[in-house]
VOGU-3710 file (C-alpha; in Angstrom, 3 decimals, decimal comma):
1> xxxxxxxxxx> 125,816/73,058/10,842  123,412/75,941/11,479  123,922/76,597/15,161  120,412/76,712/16,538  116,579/76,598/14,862  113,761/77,368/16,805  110,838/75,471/15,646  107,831/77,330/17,606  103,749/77,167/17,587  103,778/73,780/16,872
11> xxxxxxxxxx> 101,700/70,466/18,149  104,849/68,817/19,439  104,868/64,939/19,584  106,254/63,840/22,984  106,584/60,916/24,635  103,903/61,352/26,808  101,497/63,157/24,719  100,738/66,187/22,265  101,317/69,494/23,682  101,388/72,973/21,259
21> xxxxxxxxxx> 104,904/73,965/22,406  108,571/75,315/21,071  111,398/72,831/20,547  114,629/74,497/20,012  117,324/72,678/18,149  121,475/73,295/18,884  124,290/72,326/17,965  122,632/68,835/16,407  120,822/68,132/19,716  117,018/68,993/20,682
31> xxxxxxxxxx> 117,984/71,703/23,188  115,217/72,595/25,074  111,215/71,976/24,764  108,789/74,838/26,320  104,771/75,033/26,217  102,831/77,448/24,772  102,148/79,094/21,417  104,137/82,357/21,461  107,126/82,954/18,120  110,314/83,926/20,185
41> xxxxxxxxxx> 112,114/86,059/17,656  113,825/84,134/14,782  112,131/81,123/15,552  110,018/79,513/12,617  106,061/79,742/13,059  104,514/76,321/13,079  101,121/77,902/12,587  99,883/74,629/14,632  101,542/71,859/12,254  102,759/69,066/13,771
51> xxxxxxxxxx> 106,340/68,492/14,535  107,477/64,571/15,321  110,344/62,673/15,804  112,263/61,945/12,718  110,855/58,782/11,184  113,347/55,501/11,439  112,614/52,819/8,412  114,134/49,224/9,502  113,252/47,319/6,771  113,158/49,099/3,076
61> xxxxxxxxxx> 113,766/47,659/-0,293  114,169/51,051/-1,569  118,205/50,705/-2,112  117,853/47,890/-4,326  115,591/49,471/-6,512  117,227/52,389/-7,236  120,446/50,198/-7,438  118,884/47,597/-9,872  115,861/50,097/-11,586  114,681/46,336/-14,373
71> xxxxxxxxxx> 115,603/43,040/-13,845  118,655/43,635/-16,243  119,275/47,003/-15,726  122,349/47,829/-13,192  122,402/51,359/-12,062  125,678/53,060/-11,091  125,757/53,119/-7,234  127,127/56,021/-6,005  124,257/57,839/-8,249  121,904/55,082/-7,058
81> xxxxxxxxxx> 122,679/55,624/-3,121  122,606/59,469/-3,319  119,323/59,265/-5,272  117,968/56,801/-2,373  119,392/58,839/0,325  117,390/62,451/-1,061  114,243/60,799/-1,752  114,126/59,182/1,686  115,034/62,373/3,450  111,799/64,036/1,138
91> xxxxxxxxxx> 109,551/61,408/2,858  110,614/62,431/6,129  112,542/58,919/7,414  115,798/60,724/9,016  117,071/56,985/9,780  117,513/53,937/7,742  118,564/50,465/7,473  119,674/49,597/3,974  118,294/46,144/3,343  120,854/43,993/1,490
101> xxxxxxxxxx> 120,711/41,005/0,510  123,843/38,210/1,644  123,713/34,798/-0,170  123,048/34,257/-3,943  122,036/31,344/-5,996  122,136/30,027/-9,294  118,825/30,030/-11,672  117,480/29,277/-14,850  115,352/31,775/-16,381  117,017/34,959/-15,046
111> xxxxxxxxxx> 115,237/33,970/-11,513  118,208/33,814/-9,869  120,183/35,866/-7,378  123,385/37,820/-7,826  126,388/38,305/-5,339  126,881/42,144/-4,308  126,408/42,505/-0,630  129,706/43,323/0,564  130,892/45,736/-2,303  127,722/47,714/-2,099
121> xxxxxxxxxx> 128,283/47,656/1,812  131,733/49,405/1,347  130,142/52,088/-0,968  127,526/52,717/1,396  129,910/53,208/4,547  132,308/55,201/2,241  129,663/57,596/1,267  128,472/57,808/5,158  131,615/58,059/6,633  132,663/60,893/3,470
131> xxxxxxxxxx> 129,530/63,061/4,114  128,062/62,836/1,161  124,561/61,685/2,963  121,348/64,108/4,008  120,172/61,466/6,642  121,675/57,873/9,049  122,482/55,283/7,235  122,865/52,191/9,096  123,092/48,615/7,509  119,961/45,557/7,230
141> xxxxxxxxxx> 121,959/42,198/6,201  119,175/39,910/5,035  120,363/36,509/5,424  118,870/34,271/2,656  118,174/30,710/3,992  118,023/29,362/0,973  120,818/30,349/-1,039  124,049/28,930/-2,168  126,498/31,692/-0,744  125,308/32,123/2,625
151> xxxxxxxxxx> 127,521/31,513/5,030  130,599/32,670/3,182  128,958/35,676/1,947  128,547/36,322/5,925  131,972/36,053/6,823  133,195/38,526/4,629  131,752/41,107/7,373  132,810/42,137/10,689  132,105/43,781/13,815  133,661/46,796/12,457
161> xxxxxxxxxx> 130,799/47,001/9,481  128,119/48,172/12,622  125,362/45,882/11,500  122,248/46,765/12,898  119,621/43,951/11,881  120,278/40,655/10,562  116,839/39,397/9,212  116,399/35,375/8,914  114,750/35,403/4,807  113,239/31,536/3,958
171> xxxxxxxxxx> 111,728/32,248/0,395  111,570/28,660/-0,089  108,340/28,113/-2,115  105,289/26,917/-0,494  105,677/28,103/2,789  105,753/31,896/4,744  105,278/34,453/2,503  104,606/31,946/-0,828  102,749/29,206/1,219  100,259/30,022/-1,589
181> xxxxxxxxxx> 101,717/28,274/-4,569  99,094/29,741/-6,919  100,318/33,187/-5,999  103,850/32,606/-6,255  103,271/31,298/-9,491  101,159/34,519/-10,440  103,936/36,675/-9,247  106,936/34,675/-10,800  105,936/33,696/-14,164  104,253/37,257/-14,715
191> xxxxxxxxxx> 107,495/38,955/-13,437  109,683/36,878/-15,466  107,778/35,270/-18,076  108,814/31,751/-16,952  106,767/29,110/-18,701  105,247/26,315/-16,268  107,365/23,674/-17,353  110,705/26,153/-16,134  108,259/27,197/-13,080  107,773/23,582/-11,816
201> xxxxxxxxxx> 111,653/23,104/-11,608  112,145/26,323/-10,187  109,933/25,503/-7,355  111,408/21,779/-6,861  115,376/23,378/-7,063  114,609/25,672/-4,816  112,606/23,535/-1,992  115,410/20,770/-2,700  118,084/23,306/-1,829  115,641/24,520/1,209
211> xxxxxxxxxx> 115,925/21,063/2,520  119,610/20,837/2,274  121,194/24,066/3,591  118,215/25,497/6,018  119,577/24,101/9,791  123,103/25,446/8,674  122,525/28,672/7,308  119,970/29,311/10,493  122,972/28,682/12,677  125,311/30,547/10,868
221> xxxxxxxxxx> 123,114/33,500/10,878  122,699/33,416/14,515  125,806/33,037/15,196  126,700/35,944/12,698  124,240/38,734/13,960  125,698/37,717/17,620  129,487/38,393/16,018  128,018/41,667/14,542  126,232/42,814/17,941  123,137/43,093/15,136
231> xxxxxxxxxx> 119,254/43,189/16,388  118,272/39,748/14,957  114,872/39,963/13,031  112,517/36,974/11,678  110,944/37,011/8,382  107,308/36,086/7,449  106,674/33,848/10,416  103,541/31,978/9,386  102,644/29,719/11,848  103,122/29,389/15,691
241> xxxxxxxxxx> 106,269/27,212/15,230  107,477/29,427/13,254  107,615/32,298/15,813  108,707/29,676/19,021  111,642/28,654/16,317  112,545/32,285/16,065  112,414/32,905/20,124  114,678/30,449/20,521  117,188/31,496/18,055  117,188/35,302/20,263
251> xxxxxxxxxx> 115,045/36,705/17,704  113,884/40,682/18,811  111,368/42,079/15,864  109,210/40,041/13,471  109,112/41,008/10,234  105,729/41,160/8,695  103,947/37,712/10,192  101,674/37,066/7,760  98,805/35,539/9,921  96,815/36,376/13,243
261> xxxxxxxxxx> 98,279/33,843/15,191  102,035/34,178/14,433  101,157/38,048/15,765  99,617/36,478/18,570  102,573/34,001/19,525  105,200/36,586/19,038  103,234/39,274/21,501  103,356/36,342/23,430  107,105/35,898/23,204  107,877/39,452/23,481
271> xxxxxxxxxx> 109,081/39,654/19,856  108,461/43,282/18,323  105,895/42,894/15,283  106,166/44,886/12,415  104,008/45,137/9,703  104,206/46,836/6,048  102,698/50,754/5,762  102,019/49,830/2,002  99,779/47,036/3,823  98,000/49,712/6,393
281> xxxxxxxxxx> 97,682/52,440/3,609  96,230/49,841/1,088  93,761/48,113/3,656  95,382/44,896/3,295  98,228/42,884/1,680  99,206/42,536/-1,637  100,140/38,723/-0,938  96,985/38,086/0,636  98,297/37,645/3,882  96,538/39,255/7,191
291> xxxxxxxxxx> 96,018/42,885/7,281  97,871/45,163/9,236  95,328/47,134/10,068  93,592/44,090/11,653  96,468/43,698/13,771  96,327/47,466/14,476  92,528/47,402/16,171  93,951/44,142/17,725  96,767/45,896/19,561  99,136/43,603/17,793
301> xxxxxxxxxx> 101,082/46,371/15,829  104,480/47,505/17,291  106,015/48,973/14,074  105,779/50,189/10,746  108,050/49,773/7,598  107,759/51,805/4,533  108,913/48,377/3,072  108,768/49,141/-1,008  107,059/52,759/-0,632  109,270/55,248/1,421
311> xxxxxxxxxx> 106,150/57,865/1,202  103,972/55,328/3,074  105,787/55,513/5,588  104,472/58,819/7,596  100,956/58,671/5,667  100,383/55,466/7,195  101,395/56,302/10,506  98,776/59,188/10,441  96,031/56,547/9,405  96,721/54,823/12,310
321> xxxxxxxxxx> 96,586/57,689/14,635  93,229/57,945/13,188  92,439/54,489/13,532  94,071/54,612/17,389  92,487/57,722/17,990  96,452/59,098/18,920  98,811/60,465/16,899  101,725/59,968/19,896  100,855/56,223/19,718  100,855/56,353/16,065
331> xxxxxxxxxx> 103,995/58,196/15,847  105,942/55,905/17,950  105,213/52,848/15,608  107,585/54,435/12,950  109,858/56,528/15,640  110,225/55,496/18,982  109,549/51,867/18,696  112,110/50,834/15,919  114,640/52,868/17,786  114,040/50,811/20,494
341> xxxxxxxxxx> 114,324/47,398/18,518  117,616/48,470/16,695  119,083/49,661/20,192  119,490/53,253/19,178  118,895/54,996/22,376  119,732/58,672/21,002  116,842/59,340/18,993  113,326/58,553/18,186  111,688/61,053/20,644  111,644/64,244/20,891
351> xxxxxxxxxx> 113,517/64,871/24,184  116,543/67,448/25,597  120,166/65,662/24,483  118,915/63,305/21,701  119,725/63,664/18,248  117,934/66,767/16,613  115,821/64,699/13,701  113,017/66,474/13,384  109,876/66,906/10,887  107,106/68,959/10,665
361> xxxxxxxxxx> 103,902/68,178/8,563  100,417/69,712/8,272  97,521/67,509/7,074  95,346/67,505/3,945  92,359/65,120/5,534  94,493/62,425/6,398  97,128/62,893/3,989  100,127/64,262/5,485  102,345/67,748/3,893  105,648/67,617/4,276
371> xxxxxxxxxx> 107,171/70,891/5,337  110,390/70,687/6,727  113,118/67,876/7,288  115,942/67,954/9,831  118,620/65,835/9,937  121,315/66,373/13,261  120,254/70,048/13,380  120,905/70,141/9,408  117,561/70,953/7,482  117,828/68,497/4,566
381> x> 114,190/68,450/3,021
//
C-alpha cells in the first residue's frame, strides 16, 4: 500500500456540497480534506476534475455474465471473477454486491435454471479473502420465489458468509416485471427460440409452481436475510400491495418498482427506491416499465444500479446531476445512499477516517473520463 497520495486542485464532492479543495489519502483512510486550489509538492494536479466518492453498485448482473458469457457457454470462474472484478474497478464502482442467484428449477427448452450459488460463493470469498481483488466484494443472494431449490439452497449459507442483501425475485409470468405477457413472450421465445406451443407451458409450469411454493419461500427468505444480518431488498414491486407486502416483511430498498405508484407507496413506507442507470441513460426502460428519470424530476429516486451496464453507472449519475441541477445530490444516489441501505458506515463520502475509495473524472459534455481509481489507498484503475 502506497503510504499517502495527495489528490489536489480538484472539485471535491462532499457531503455538504462541492468545494475545489485537496483530499489527502493515508494509510487506506481519507486523511485530511483542505480548501483551496494550491499543488502541495508531490501531490497530483486535479487541474479542476472532479474527485467523488468511490461508486458502490448493489445490484449488478455483471458476475453472471462474465461467468456464463451464451446460454451454453460456462466460463471458468476464477478467470470469470478476476475479469469482473478489473472491468468494474475501470468503471469506477470501488464496491460491489455480486448478485447470485439461490434456487433453481427444472425446464424444457433450455429455459430453465441451474444450481451454483454456493460454490461460486466460496470462490468469490476465497479470491477476496486471498487478495487477488482490485476493489470490495461483498455478496447479493437473490432469492428466487419461484423456484424448486429455494429454501434448501438457502440453508447451505451462514452468518459467517457476510451477506449483505437478500433480494425477494417473483419472475412468475404475468405479473411485476412480465405483467406484460406479450413482452415476456417477445423476450423468451426470441432469446431461446421456444415455439408457442413450448411457450404456453412454460408460462402455465411456471405460474402453477408460483402458486404452490410463493408464501413459503417468502418466509424462508425473511427469515434467512434476518439469520444472515442481510439488508432485505424487494424486487419489481408493481402495484401498491406489492410494496405494503414488502414493508411488512422488513423490507429496506426496492429494487427497480416498475410503476409511479409502487415509487410512491414505498417513499411512503420509507423503503429506499432504486432504479436502473441503463434506464436513466437510455430515457426509459427496456421492459416498458416507468422511467427513471420520471421518478428522478419526481424526487422519487434514492439510488442507482449499473444493473447489466457497469459503465452506466457514473455516466448516469452525471445525467442526473444535470437533470437535479447538483452533482453532490447526484453523486450520493450511486455513493452515499447505497452505503447507507447496505449498512456500510465506512465509506461512501468523502470524509477524514473512512475508507480511501476515491475517483476522479473530467467531463466530455456530459459524458464522464475516467482518470484515476482508488481502491483503500491502492490506485487500481
Amino acid at each position: 500500500m502506497i503510504d499517502e497520495t495527495i489528490l489536489a486542485n480538484a472539485r471535491l464532492i462532499l457531503p455538504e456540497g462541492e468545494v475545489t479543495g485537496c483530499l489527502r489519502i493515508k494509510r487506506g483512510e481519507i486523511d485530511d480534506i483542505a480548501e483551496g486550489s494550491s499543488v502541495p509538492a508531490g501531490a497530483i494536479d486535479c487541474c479542476g476534475d472532479y474527485v467523488a466518492p468511490g461508486l458502490i453498485e448493489l445490484h449488478t448482473d455483471n458476475l453472471e455474465r462474465h461467468i456464463r458469457p451464451r446460454p451454453s457457454a460456462d466460463w471458468p470462474h476464477a478467470a470469470a471473477i478476476v475479469a469482473h472484478d478489473a472491468e468494474l474497478a475501470a468503471t469506477g464502482i470501488t464496491t460491489v454486491f455480486d448478485a447470485i442467484r439461490v434456487g433453481s428449477i427444472e425446464g424444457k427448452g433450455g429455459v430453465g435454471w441451474r444450481r451454483y450459488a454456493r460454490g461460486l460463493a466460496d470462490e468469490v470469498l476465497a479470491m477476496r479473502a486471498s487478495g487477488a481483488l482490485k476493489i470490495s466484494h461483498h455478496l447479493h443472494l437473490r432469492a428466487e420465489i419461484c423456484s424448486d431449490t429455494l429454501i434448501e439452497e438457502l440453508e447451505g449459507f451462514g452468518a459467517e458468509d457476510r451477506v449483505g442483501i437478500l433480494s425477494l425475485m417473483d419472475h412468475t409470468p404475468g405479473q411485476r416485471q412480465f405483467a406484460d405477457l406479450s413482452q415476456y413472450e417477445t423476450y423468451m421465445r426470441g432469446k431461446h427460440g421456444l415455439s408457442a406451443e413450448v411457450f404456453e407451458e412454460h408460462v402455465a409450469t411456471r405460474v402453477a409452481l408460483g402458486a404452490r411454493v410463493r408464501e413459503a419461500h417468502e418466509a424462508a427468505a425473511v427469515n434467512a436475510a434476518q439469520r444472515f444480518g442481510a439488508a432485505l431488498a424487494s424486487h419489481d414491486d408493481t402495484t401498491v400491495e406489492h410494496v405494503t407486502r414488502s414493508a411488512g416483511f422488513g423490507v429496506a430498498l426496492a429494487e427497480f418498482p416498475t410503476t409511479v405508484e409502487a415509487a410512491m407507496a414505498c417513499r411512503a413506507e420509507g423503503i429506499a427506491v432504486m432504479m436502473g442507470a441503463p434506464n436513466l441513460v437510455r430515457g426509459g426502460s427496456h421492459s416498458g416499465n416507468v422511467a427513471a428519470g420520471d421518478l428522478a424530476e419526481m424526487g422519487l429516486l434514492d439510488i442507482l444500479s449499473s444493473d447489466y451496464v457497469p459503465s452506466a453507472l457514473l455516466y448516469a449519475a452525471v445525467k442526473l446531476g444535470v437533470l437535479w441541477a447538483s452533482m453532490p445530490d447526484a453523486i450520493a444516489t450511486v455513493t452515499r445512499s447505497p452505503a447507507r441501505a447496505a449498512g456500510l458506515l465506512d465509506r461512501g463520502s468523502l470524509a477524514p477516517g473512512l475508507r480511501a475509495d476515491v475517483i476522479r473524472f473530467g467531463l466530455a459534455g456530459d459524458v464522464p473520463l475516467l482518470r484515476g481509481v482508488w481502491s483503500h489507498g491502492v490506485r487500481v484503475a
